[in-house]
C-alpha positions as CSV (number, residue, x, y, z in Angstrom):
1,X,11.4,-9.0,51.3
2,X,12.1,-6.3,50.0
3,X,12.2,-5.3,45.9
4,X,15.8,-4.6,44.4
5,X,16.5,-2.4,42.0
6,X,16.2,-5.4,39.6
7,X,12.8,-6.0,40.5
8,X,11.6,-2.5,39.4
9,X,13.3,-2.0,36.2
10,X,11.0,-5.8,35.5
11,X,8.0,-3.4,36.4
12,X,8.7,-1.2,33.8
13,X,9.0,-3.1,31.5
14,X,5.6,-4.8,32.4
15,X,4.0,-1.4,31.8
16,X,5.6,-1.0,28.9
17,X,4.1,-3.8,27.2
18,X,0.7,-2.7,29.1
19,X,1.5,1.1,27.4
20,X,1.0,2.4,30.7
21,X,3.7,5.4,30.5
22,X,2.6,7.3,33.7
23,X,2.8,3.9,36.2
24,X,6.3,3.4,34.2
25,X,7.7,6.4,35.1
26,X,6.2,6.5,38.4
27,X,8.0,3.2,39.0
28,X,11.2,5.8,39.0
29,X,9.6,7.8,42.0
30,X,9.1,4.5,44.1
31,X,13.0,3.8,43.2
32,X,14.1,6.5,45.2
33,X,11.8,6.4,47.7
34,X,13.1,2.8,48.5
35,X,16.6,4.7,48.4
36,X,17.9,2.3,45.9
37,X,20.0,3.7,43.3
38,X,18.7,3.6,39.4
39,X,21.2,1.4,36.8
40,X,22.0,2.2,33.8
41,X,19.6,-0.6,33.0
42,X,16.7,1.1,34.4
43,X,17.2,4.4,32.9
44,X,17.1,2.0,29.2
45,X,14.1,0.6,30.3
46,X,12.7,4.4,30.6
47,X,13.7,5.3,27.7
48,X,12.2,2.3,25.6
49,X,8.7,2.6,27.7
50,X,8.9,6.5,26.3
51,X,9.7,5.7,22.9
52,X,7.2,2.7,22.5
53,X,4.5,5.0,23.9
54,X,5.1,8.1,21.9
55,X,6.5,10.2,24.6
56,X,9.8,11.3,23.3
57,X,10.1,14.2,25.4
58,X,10.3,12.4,28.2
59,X,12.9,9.7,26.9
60,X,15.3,13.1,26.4
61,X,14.3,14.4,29.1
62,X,15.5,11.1,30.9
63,X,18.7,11.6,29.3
64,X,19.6,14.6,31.7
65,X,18.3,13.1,34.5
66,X,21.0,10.4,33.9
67,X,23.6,12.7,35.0
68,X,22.0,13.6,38.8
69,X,22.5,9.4,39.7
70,X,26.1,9.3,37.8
71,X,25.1,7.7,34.9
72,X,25.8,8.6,31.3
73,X,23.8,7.5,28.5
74,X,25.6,4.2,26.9
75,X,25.2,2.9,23.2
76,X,21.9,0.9,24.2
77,X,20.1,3.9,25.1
78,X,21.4,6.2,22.2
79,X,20.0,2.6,19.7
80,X,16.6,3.4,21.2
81,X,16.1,7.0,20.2
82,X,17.7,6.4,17.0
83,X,15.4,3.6,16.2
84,X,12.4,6.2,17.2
85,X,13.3,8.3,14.4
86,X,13.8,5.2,12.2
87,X,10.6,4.2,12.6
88,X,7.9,7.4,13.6
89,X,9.1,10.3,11.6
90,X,8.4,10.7,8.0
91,X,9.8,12.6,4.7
92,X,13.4,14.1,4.9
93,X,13.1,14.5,8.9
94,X,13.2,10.8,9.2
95,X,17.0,10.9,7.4
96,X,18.0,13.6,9.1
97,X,17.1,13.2,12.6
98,X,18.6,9.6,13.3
99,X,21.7,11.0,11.3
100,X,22.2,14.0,13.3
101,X,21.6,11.6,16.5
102,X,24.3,9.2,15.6
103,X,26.3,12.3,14.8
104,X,25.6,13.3,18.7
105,X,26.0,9.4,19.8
106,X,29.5,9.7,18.4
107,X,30.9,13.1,19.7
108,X,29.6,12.0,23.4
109,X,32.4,9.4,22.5
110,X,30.2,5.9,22.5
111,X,31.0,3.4,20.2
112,X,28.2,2.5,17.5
113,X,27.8,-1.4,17.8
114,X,25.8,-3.6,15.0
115,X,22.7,-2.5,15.9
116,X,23.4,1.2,15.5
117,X,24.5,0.6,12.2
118,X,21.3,-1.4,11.4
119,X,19.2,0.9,12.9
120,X,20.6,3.5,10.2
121,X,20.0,1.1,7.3
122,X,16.5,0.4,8.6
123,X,16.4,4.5,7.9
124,X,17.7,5.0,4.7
125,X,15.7,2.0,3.8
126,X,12.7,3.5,4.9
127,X,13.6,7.1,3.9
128,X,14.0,5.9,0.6
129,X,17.5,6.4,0.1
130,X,18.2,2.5,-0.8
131,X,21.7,3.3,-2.4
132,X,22.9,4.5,0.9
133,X,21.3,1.6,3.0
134,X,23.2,-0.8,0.5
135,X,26.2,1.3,1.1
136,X,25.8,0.9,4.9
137,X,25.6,-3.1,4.5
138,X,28.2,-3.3,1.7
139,X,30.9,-1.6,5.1
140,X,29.2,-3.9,7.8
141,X,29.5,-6.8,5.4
142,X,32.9,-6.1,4.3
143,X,34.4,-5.7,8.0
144,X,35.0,-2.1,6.8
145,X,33.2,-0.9,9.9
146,X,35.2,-1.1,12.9
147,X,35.3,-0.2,16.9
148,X,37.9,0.8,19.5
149,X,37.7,-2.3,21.9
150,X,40.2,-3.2,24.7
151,X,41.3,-6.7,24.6
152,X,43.2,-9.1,27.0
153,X,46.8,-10.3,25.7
154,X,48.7,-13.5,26.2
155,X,50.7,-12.1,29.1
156,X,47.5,-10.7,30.6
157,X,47.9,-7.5,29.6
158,X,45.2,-4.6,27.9
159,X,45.6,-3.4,24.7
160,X,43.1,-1.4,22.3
161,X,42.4,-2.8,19.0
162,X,40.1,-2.3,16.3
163,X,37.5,-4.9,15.9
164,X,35.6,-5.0,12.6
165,X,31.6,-4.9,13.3
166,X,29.5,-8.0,11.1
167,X,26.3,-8.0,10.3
168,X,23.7,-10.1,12.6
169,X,20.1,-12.0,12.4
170,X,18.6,-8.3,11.9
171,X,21.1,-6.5,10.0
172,X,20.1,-9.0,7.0
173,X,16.9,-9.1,8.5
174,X,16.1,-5.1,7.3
175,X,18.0,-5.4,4.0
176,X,16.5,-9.0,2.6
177,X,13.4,-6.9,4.0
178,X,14.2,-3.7,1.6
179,X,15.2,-5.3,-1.3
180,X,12.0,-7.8,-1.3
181,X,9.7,-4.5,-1.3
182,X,11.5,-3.3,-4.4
183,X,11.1,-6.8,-5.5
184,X,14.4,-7.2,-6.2
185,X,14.6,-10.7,-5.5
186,X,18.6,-11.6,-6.7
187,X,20.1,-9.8,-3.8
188,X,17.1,-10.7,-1.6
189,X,17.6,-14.3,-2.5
190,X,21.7,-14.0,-2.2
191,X,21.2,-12.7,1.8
192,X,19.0,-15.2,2.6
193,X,21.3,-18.0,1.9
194,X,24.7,-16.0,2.8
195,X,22.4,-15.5,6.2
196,X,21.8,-19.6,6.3
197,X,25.3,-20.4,5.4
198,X,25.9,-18.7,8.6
199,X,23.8,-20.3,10.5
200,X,21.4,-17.4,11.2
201,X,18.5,-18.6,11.2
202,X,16.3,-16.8,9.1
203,X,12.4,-16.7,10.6
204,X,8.8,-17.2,8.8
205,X,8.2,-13.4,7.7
206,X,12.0,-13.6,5.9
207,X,12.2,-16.6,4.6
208,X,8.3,-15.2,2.8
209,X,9.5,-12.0,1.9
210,X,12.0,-13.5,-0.8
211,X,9.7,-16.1,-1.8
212,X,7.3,-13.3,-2.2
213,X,9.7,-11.1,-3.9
214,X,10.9,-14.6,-5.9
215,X,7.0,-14.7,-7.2
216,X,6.1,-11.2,-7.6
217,X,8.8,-10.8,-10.7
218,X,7.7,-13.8,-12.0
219,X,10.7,-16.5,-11.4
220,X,8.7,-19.9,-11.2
221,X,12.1,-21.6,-10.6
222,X,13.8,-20.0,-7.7
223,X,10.2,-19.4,-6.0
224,X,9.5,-23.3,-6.4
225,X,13.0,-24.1,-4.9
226,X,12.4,-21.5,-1.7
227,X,9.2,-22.9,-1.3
228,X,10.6,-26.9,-1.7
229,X,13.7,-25.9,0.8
230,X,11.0,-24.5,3.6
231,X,10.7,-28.1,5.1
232,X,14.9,-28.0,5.8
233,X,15.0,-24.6,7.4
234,X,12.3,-25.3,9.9
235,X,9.8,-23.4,8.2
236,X,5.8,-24.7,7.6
237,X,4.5,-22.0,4.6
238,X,1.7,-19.7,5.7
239,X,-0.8,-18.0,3.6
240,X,1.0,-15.8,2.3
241,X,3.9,-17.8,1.0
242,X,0.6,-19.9,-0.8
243,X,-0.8,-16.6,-1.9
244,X,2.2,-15.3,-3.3
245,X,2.7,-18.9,-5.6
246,X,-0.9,-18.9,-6.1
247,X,-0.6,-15.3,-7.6
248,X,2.7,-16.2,-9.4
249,X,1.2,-19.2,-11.2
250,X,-2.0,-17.4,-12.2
251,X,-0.1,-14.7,-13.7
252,X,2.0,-17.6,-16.3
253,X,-1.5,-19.0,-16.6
254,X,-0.5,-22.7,-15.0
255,X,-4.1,-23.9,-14.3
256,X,-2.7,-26.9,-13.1
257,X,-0.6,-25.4,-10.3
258,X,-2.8,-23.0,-9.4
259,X,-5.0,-26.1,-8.5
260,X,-2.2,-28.1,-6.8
261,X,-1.4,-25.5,-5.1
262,X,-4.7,-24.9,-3.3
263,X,-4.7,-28.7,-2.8
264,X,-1.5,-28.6,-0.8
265,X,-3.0,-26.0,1.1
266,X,-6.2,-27.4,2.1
267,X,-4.0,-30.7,3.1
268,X,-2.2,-28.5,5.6
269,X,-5.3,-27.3,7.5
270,X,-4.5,-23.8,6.1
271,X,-8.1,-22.4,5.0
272,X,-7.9,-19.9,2.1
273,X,-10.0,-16.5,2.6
274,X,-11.0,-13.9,0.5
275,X,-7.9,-12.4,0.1
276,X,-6.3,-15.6,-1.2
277,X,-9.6,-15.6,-3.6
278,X,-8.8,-12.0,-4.4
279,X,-5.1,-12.2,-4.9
280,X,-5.6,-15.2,-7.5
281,X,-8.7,-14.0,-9.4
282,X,-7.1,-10.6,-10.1
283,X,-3.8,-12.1,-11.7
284,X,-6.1,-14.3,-13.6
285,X,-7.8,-11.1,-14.9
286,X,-5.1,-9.1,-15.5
287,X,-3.7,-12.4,-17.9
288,X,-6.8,-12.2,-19.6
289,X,-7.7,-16.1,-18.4
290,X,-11.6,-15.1,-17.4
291,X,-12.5,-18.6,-17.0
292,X,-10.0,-20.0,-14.8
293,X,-11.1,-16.5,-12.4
294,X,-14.6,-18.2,-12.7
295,X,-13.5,-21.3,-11.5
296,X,-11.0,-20.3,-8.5
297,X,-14.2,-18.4,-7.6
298,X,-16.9,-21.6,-8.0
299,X,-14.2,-23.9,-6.1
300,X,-13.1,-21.7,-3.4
301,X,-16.5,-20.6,-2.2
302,X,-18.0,-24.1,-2.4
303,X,-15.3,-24.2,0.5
304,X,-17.1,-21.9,2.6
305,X,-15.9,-18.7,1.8
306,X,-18.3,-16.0,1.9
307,X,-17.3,-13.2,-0.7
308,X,-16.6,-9.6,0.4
309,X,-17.2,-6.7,-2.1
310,X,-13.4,-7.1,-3.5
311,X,-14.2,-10.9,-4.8
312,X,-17.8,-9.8,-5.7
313,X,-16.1,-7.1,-7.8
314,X,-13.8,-9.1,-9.7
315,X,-16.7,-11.4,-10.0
316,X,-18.3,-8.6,-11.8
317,X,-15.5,-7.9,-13.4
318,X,-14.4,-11.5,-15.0
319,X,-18.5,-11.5,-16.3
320,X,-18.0,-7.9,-17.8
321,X,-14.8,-8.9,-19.8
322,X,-16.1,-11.8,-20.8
323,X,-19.1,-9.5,-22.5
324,X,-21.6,-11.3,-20.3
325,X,-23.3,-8.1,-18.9
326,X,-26.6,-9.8,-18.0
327,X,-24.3,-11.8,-15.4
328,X,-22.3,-8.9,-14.0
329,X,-25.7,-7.1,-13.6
330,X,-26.9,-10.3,-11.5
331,X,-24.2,-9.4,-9.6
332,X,-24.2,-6.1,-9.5
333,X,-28.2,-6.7,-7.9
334,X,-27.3,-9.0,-5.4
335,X,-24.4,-7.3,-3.9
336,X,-26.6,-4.5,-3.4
337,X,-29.3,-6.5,-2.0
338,X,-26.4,-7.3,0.4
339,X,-27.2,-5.5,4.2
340,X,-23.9,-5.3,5.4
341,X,-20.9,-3.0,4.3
342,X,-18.4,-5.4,3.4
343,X,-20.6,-6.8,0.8
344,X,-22.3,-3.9,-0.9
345,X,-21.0,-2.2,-3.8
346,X,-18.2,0.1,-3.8
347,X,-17.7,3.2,-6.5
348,X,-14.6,0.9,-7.8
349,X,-17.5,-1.4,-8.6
350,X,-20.1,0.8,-10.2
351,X,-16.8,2.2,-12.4
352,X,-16.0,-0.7,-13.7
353,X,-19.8,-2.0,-14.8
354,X,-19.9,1.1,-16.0
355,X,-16.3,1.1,-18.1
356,X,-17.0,-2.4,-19.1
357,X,-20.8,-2.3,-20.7
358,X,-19.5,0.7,-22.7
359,X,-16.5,-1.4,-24.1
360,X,-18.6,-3.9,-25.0
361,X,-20.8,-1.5,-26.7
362,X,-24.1,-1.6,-24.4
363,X,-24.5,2.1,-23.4
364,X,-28.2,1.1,-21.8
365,X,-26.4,-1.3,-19.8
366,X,-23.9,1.5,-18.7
367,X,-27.0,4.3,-17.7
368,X,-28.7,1.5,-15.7
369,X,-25.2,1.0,-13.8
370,X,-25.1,4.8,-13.3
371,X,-29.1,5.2,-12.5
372,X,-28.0,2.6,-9.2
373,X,-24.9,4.3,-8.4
374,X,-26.7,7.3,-8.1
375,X,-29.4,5.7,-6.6
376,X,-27.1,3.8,-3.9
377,X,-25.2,7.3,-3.2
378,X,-28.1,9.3,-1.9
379,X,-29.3,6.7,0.2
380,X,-25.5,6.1,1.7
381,X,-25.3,9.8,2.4
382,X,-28.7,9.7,4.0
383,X,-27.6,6.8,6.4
384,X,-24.5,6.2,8.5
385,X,-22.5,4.3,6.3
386,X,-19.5,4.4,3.6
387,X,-20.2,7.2,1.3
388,X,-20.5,5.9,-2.2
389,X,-20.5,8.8,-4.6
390,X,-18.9,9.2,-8.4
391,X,-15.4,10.1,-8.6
392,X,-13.3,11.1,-11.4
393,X,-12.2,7.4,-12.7
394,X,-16.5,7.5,-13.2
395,X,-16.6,10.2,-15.3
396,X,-13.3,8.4,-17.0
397,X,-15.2,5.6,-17.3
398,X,-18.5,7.2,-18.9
399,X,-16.0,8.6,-21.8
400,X,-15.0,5.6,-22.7
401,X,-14.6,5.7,-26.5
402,X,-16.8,2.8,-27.4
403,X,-17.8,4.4,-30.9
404,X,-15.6,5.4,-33.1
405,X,-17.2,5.3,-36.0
406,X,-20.4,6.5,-34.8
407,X,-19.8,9.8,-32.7
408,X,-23.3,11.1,-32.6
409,X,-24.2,8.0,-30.9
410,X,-21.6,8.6,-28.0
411,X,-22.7,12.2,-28.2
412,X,-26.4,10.8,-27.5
413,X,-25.1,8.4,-24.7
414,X,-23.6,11.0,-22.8
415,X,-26.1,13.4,-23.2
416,X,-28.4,10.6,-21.7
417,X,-25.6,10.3,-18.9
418,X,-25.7,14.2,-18.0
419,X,-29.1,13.9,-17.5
420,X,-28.8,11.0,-15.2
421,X,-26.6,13.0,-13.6
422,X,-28.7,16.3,-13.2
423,X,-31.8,14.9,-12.3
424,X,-29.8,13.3,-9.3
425,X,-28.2,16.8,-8.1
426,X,-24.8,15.5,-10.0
427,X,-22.8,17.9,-12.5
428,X,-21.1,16.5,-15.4
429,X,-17.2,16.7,-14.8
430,X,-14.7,18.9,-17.5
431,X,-13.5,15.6,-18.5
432,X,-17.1,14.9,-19.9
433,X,-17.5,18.5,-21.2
434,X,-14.6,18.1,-23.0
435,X,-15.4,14.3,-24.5
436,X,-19.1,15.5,-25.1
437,X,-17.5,18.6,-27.3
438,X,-15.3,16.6,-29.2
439,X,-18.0,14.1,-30.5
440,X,-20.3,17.0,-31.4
441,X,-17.1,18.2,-33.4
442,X,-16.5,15.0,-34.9
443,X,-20.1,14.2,-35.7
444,X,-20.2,17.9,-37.3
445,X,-23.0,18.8,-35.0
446,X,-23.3,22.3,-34.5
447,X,-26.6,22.8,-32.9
448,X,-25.8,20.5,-30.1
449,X,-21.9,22.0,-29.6
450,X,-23.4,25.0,-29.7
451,X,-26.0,24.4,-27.0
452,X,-23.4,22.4,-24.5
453,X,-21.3,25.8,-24.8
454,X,-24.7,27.8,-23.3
455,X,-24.9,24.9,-20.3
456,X,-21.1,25.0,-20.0
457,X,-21.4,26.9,-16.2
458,X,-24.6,25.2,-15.4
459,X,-24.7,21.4,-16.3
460,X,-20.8,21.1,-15.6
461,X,-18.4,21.9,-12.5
462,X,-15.1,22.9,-14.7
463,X,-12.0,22.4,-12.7
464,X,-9.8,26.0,-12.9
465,X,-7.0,23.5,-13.8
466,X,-9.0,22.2,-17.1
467,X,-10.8,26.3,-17.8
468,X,-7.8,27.7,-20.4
469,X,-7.9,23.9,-22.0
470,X,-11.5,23.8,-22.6
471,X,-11.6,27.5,-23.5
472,X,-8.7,26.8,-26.5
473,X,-11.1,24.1,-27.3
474,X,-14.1,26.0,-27.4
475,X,-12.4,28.2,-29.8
476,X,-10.8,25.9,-32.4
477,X,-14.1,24.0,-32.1
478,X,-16.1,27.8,-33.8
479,X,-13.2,27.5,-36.0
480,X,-13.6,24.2,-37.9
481,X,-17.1,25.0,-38.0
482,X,-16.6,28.3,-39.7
483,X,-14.3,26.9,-42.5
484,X,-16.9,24.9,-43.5
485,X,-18.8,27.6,-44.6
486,X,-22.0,30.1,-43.2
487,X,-22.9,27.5,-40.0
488,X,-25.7,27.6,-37.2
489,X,-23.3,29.1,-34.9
490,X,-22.6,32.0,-37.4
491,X,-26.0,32.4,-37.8
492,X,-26.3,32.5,-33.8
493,X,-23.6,35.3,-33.8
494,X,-25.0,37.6,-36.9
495,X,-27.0,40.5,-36.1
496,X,-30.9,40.7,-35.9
497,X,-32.2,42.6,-38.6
């Protein structure tokens, strides 16, 4: 038996799925070698196994060699390269190319179809030009958009009319999809049940994106109805619908729910993880409810869970705002007794001991933090691992103004941090040289302002961005202490006699 032309268009398909472009393509030699004639079909087929693998050369190139078997290229195979763009190019390009596509779809006199027109929302959507997207659906939705079809009469004959395009499963698919990542969740919410109402069926990843979207902004009522209706439309919640209500109730500080909640989905077989520990201890945090984060943590690794260095943060994190620094430095030692990467502390961790022991006014506590960091840096650029080195929210968080009222001892603490710094290889940051200038200023400590201004190009890498601020500084600083009267810098400047 011989293969039909049928046959191999299956086999490209097959190595499209496999991502095998080459044997795909090759399947086009074997076509004519068997003398069988390509379809229109095939040639599609082509053109998606191009497009899927990143070959779009070739799936133009395909385009021409449509012409040599007497084929043209039909609305199907003009959807596919405009969904390319859609999809793979980036910035302004993205816009531009599918537009100027569809522009070339239309003068080789094809008719755009719902999917073309989705295709461009999907665009705009995703080239952030939402208003147009909305535009696009507002037409489709309204019947406004409309094709040239011939259809059969009563008495049998042909006639063309136009016959306005609606949108389909996708179509509300892409927008429900768009306005949940802006977390407008009205609209989103509205789609969804215009889509039920008619009877497309809306699938898992829709039906959470609104109740996602319902959550995120905070609206325990239509998030609790979604979430009551999933059982009608077909739907069993998955872990992230239950992360998105666990987030939702942590954020309005409903213990209770939060609880329930995790019940419910322990009695459904659906095992929480670290990101579901993650997700609900940081809205606990950022509510300011430090105990219940302690709790979700206790309860939800007495299930099993082993923490990564996200939930050992916030662990840290939920001790240091709570002003028990002994604990977050417990925790800080044993995620760096840890061996392996996912456990071991990040610089996001170090900056926020750090940030938090000054807040709570403990600067020793803070140099220790740094000493480790500094400590754990060398030895991660020594070995083959995740390089964890300061960055510029560190230096943010060593200025943190922790004592107003006594600036010599914040000048003192970051002195004591520079030198942590320099006896490491580290330079202090023009954000610090800046900080440590003002509270030698404020303190009325000329001596030490004085001597920071001779280190300024040795102790300190001063962005070019931050020179003509600190200079201005520098000067208005030599200023105030002039007014005062004859000051050690004056003295520094007179001549020797």
């Amino acid at each position: 038996v011989k293969p039909n032309i049928e046959c191999f268009t299956t086999l490209i398909k097959a190595y499209s799925k496999l991502g095998d472009i080459d044997r795909a393509m090759g399947v086009l030699e074997r076509v004519r070698e068997a003398r069988l004639t390509p379809t229109i079909q095939t040639y599609n087929a082509l053109i998606a196994a191009c497009v899927a693998c990143g070959q779009l050369p070739r799936a133009r190139q395909l385009f021409q060699e449509m012409v040599f078997d007497g084929l043209e290229p039909n609305t199907v195979s003009w959807n596919t390269l405009l969904n390319w763009s859609a999809m793979r190019y980036t910035g302004e390009r993205r816009l531009t190319q599918t537009f100027d596509w569809y522009e070339n779809m239309l003068a080789s006199g094809l008719k755009p179809d719902t999917v073309t027109y989705t295709t461009l929302i999907k665009a705009c959507i995703r080239g952030d030009d939402f208003q147009r997207a909305e535009q696009l659906f507002k037409e489709l939705r309204a019947g406004a958009l409309k094709v040239q079809w011939q259809v059969s009469n009563d008495d049998g004959s042909v006639s063309d009319a136009a016959v306005p395009l609606v949108p389909d499963r996708d179509a509300y698919k892409t927008m429900i999809d768009g306005y949940s990542r802006r977390r407008q969740w009205a609209p989103a919410l509205e789609l969804l049940d215009e889509m039920i109402s008619r009877q497309l069926r809306p699938d898992i990843f829709t039906i959470g994106r609104v109740v996602h979207a319902c959550a995120s902004a905070g609206r325990v009522e239509q998030a609790e109805s979604l979430f009551a209706r999933l059982p009608e439309l077909g739907v069993v919640p998955n872990q992230h619908m239950y992360v998105a209500m666990l987030t939702m109730y942590a954020n309005c500080g409903d213990v209770a729910k939060v609880l329930s909640m995790l019940r419910d989905m322990q009695a459904r077989g659906i095992l929480a993880d670290n990101r579901t520990m993650a997700a609900v201890m940081n809205a606990c945090l950022k509510i300011g409810n430090y105990e219940l984060a302690l709790s979700i943590y206790t309860k939800l690794k007495a299930t099993g869970i082993s923490p990564d260095v996200v939930t050992y943060t916030l662990l840290l994190r939920a001790y240091g705002l709570k002003g028990e620094l002994d604990k977050a430095m417990n925790v800080l030692g044993a995620m760096r007794k840890r061996r392996g990467e996912a456990q071991r502390p990040t610089v996001v961790t170090y900056n926020s001991l750090i940030e938090l022991s000054l807040r709570h006014g403990h600067p020793e506590t803070a140099l220790e933090a740094l000493r480790a960091f500094l400590i754990d840096g060398k030895a991660s650029a020594e070995a083959s691992c995740v390089k964890v080195r300061p960055d510029r929210n560190t230096f943010e968080a060593l200025v943190t103004d922790w004592s107003n009222e006594n600036p010599t001892r914040r000048l003192r603490f970051l002195i004591d941090a520079l030198n942590v710094l320099r006896e490491h290889g580290r330079y202090g940051s023009s954000v610090m040289y800046k900080n440590m200038l003002r509270a030698a200023m404020k303190g009325r400590d000329e001596e030490s302002a004085l001597q920071l201004m001779s280190q300024r190009n040795i102790a300190f890498r001063v962005a070019a961005r931050d020179a003509a601020d600190i200079d201005d500084l520098e000067r208005r600083m030599r200023r105030a202490f002039s007014k005062a009267g004859p000051s050690f810098l004056e003295k520094q400047r007179a001549p020797s006699k």
